[in-house]
RODOMI-49127 format. One record per residue (C-alpha): x, y, z; residue in three letters; chain. Coordinates in Angstrom, 3 decimals. Layout:
<rs>
((X Y Z) ALA A);
...
</rs>
This chain:
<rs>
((64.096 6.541 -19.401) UNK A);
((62.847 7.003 -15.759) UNK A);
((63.756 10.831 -16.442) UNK A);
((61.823 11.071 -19.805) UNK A);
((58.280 9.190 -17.725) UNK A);
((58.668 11.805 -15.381) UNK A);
((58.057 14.705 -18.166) UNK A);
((55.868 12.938 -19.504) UNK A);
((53.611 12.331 -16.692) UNK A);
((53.917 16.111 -15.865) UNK A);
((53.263 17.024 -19.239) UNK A);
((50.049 14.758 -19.189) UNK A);
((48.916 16.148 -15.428) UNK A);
((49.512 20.229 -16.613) UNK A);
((47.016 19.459 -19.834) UNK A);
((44.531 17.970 -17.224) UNK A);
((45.016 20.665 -14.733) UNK A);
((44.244 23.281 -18.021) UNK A);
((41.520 21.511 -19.110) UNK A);
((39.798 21.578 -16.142) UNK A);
((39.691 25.481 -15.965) UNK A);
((38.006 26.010 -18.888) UNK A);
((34.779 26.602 -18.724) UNK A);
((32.582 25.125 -21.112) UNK A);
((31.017 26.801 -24.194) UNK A);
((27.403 27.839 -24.212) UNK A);
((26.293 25.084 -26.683) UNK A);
((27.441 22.605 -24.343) UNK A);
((26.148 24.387 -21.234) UNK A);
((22.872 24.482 -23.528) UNK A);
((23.022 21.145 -24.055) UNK A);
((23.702 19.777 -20.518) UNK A);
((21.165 21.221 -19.169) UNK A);
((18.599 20.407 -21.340) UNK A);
((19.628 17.094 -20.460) UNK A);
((19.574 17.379 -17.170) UNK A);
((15.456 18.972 -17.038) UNK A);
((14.465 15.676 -18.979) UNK A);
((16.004 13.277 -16.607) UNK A);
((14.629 15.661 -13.826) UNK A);
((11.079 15.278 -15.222) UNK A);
((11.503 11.747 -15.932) UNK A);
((12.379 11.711 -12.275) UNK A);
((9.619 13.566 -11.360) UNK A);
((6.863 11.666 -13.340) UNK A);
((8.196 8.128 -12.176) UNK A);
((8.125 9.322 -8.705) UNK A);
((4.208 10.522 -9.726) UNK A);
((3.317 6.868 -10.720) UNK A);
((4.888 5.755 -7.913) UNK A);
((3.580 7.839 -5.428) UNK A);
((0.251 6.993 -7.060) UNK A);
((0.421 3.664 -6.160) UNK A);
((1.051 3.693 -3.003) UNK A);
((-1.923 6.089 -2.559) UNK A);
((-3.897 3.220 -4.834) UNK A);
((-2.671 0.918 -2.392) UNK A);
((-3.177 2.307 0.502) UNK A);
((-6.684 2.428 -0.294) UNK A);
((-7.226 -0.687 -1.330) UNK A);
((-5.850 -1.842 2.458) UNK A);
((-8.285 0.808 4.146) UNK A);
((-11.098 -0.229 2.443) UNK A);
((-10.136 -4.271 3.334) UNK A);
((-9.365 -3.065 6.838) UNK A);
((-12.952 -1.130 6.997) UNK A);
((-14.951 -4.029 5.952) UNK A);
((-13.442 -6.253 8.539) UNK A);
((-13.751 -4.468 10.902) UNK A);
((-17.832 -4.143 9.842) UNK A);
((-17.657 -8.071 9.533) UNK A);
((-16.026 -8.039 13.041) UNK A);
((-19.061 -5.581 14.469) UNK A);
((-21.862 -7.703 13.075) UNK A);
((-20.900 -10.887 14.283) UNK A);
((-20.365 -9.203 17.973) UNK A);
((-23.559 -7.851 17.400) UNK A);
((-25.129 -11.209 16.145) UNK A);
((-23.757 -13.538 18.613) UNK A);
((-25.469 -10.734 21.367) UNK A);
((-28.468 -11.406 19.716) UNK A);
((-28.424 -14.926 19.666) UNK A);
((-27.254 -15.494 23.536) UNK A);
((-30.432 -13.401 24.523) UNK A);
((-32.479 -14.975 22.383) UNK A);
((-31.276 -18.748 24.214) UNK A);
((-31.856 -16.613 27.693) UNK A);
((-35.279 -16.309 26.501) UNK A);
((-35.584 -19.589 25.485) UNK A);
((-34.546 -20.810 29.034) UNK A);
((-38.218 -19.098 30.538) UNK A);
((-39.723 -22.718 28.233) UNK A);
((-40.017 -25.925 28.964) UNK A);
((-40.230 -29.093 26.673) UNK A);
((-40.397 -28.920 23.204) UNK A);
((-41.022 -24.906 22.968) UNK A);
((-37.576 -24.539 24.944) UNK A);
((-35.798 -26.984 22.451) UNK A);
((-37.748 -25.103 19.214) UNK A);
((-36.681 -21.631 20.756) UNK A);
((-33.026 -23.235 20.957) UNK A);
((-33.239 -24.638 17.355) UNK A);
((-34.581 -21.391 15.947) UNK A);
((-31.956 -18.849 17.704) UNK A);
((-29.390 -21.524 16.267) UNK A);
((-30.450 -20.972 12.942) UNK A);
((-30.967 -17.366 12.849) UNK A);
((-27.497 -17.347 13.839) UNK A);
((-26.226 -19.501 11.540) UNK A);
((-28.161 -17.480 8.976) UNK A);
((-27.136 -14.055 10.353) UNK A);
((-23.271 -15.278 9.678) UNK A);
((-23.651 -16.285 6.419) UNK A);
((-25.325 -12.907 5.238) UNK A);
((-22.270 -10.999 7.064) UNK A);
((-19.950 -13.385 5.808) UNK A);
((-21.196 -12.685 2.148) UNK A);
((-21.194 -8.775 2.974) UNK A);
((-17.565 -9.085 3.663) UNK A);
((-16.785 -11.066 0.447) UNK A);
((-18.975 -8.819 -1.426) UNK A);
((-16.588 -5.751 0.121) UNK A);
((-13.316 -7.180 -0.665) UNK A);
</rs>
């Protein structure tokens, strides 16, 4: 029994072995690689949209990162502009000092909500 396996086995391993060495016939080659182009341009076109995206993306992130950084150079620029004005306002006295004060305050308060609205208007 153990004998009759063994021939068997052989048997099954030589047809293997043959089949392997044959090379295939040009129909099949024809066919194989036509299949292989299509899944090589379906590879290639999901690779486009992806690529895409990550360009789209990466845009989207420059252009947030741009108008922060905007935001972040007009309120530098604003608070400048409102700790001279208070300087200014320290050369008063009485009431004119304290209306100087209140009016710097506002036009800073004023200033930030106009670059605040910029930014939200940008992003």
């Amino acid at each position: 029994m153990n004998a009759m396996t063994l021939v068997m086995a052989a048997v099954i391993g030589l047809a293997a072995t043959a089949a392997c060495n044959r090379s295939e016939t040009p129909a099949k080659t024809s066919s194989d690689v036509s299949a292989t182009r299509e899944e090589a341009a379906e590879d290639v076109a999901e690779t486009r949209r992806d690529a895409s995206q990550a360009v789209a993306e990466a845009k989207k992130d420059a252009a947030e990162t741009a108008a922060q950084a905007t935001f972040d150079v007009a309120v530098a620029r604003i608070d400048g502009e409102y700790k001279v004005a208070i300087e200014k306002c320290e050369a008063l006295t009485g009431d004119a000092r304290q209306l100087c004060k209140d009016k710097a305050e506002a036009d800073l308060e004023d200033a930030k909500a106009r670059a605040k609205a910029t930014l939200a208007g940008q992003m």
